[in-house]
N, C-alpha and C positions, 0 to 999 in steps of 0.2 A: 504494500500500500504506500503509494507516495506521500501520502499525509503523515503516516508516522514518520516516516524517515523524514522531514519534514519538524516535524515536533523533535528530533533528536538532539536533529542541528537547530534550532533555535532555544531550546534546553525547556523548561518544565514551566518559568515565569512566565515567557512571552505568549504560550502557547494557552496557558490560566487568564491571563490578560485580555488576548484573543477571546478565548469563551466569556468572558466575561462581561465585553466589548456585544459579540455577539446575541447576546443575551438581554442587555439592556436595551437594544436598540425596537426588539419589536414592543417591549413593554413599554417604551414612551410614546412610540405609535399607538396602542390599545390606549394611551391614558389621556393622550390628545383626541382621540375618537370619543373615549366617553366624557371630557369637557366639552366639548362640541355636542355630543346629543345630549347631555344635560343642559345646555345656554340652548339650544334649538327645544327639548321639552319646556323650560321656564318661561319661552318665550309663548309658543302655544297655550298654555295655560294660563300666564297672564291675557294673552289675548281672550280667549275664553270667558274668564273671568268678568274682563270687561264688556263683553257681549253682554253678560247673563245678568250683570249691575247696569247695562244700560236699557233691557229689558223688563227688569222689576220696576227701574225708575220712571220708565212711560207707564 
């Protein structure tokens, strides 16, 4: 496998580094995704919200 010999020669830090790198990266994408449908949910709902206060009020 080229990958281990790969991890040989770069020794056991950079390779943990790497994964680590690797790893982080789709978890900031998943948390950037759920701030975005959390401010697009709050915004639906406040919309809503005002709908249903500006129908009580007539």
């Amino acid at each position: 496998m080229p990958f281990a010999k790969q991890a040989e020669m770069n020794g056991p830090n950079k390779t943990r580094i790497h994964a680590r790198i690797s790893f982080f990266q789709p978890g900031m994408a998943l948390l950037k995704a759920a701030i975005l449908a959390s401010q697009y949910w709050h915004a639906a709902i406040s919309q809503r919200n005002a709908a249903l206060l500006a129908h009580l009020q007539w």
